[in-house]
C-alpha positions in Angstrom: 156.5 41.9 43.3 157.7 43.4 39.9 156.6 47.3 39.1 154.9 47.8 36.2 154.5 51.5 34.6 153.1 53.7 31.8 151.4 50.7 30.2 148.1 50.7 28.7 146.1 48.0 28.7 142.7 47.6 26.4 139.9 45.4 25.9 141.6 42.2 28.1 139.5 40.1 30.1 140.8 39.1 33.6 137.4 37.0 34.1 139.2 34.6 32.1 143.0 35.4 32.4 143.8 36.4 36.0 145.3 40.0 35.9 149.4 39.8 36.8 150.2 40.2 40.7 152.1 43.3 40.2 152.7 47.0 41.9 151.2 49.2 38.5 152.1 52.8 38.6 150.6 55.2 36.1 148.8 53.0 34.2 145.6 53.1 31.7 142.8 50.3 31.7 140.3 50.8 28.9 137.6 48.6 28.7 138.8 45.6 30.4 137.0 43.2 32.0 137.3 42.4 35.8 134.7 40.8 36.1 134.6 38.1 39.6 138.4 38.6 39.4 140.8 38.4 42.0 142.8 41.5 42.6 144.4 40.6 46.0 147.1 42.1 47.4 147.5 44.2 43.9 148.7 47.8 44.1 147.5 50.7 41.8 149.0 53.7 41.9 147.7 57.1 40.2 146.2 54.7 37.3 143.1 55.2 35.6 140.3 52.7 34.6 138.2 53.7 31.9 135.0 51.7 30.8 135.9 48.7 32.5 133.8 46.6 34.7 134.6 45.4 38.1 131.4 43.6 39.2 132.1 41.1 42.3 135.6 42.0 42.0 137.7 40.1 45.0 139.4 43.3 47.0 141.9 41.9 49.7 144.3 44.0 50.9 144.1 45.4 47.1 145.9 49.0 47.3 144.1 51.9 45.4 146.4 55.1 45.6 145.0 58.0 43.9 143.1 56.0 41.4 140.5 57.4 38.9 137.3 55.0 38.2 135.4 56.5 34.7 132.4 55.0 33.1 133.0 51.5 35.3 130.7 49.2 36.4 131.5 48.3 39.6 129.0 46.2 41.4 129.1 44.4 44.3 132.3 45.7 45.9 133.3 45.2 49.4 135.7 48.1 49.2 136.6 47.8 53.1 138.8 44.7 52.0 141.0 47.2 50.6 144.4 47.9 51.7 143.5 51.2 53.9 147.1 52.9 53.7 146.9 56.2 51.3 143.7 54.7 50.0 142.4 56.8 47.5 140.8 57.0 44.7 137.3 59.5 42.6 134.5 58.2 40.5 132.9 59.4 37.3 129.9 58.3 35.6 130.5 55.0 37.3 127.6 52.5 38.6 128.3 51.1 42.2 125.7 49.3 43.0 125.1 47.3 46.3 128.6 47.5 47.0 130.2 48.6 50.9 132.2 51.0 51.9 132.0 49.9 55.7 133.9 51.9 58.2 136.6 53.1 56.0 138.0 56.1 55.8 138.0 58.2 52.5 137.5 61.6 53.2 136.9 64.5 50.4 136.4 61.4 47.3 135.0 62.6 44.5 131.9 60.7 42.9 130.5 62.2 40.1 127.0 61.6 38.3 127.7 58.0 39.9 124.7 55.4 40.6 125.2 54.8 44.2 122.1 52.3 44.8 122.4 50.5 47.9 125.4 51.0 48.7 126.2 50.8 52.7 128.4 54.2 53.7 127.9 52.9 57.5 131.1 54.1 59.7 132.4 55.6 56.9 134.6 58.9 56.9 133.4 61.1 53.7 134.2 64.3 55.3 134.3 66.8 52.9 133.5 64.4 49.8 131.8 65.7 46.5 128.9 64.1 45.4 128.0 65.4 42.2 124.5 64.0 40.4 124.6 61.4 42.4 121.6 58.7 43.2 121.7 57.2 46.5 118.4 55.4 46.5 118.1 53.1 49.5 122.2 54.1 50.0 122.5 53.2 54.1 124.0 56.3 56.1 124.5 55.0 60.2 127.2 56.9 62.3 128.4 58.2 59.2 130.9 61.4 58.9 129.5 63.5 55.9 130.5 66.9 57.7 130.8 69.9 54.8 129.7 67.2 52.0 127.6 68.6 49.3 124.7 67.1 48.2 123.2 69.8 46.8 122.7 68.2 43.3 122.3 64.3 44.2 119.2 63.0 45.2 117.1 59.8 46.4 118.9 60.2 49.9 117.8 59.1 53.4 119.8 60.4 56.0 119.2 60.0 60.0 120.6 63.6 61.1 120.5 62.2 65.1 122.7 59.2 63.8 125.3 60.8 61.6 127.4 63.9 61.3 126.4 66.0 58.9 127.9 69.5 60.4 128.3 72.1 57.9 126.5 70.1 55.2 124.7 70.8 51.9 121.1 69.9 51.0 118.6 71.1 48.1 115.9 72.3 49.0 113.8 69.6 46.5 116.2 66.6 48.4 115.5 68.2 52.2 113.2 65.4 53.0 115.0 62.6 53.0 116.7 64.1 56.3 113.4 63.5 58.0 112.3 60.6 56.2 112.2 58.5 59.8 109.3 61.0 61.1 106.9 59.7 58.9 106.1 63.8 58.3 104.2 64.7 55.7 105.9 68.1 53.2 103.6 70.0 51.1 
């Protein structure tokens, strides 16, 4: 498989043309399209997508190493797919959406003001990630590691403290509730 570096690549649509089987290394994508594409067994490395959309995106054994996701629409992801060596990657402003990040392990990721509706975090290593503005309405948290996260800022959370690790752990005080959500407890 050929290397492919420093290349930008704007407004091309791999719904239609399938994106080249290739190792990318420091590369841009600006508003491309994604879209039900299959990006199997495709390496990125430190490259950056910006505005582009990767809803129902086919992951297998895709590598992400130190990848940046900004302004993306990515739903529908099965992110456990993904090749798990050095995977890595940080969010910005991005929507991810009743995708899965299933028993994978991606400890201190970034996501920032990111739409994380749905999304199933169950088994999943996110010790010490940042989650900044963040909206996990009906996000699933089971025997999840979220020991010295902050969610200090993000909100619409429901987590089972008896079912996940949450040492060391940042809540607001407006968000507290949705740590005792399962008590059927009334706070006034």
């Amino acid at each position: 498989m050929e290397y492919i570096e420093d290349q930008t690549f704007k407004e091309e649509d791999y719904s239609i043309k399938a994106l080249e089987k290739s190792n990318y290394e420091s590369c841009l994508f600006q508003n491309c399209n994604f879209e039900n594409s299959n990006l199997s067994e495709i390496k990125f490395i430190d490259c950056t997508f910006v505005d582009c959309n990767f809803s129902n995106a086919k992951l297998f054994n895709t590598a992400f190493q130190n990848v940046l996701f900004k302004i993306c629409k990515m739903l529908g992801l099965q992110f456990e797919e993904c090749n798990a060596i050095r995977l890595s990657f940080s969010f910005e402003e991005c929507i991810l959406n009743h995708s899965s990040f299933f028993k994978i392990n991606i400890p201190k990721t970034s996501f920032k003001k990111t739409q994380l509706q749905e999304v199933d975090f169950t088994g999943c290593n996110l010790k010490k990630a940042i989650f900044n503005d963040c909206d996990f309405s009906r996000a699933v948290f089971e025997n999840t590691s979220l020991e010295e996260v902050d969610f200090s800022d993000s909100y619409n959370y429901v987590i089972d403290p008896e079912v996940n690790r949450i040492y060391k752990a940042t809540f607001s005080l407006n968000e507290v509730s949705g740590l005792l959500t399962k008590y059927r407890i009334k706070i006034i």
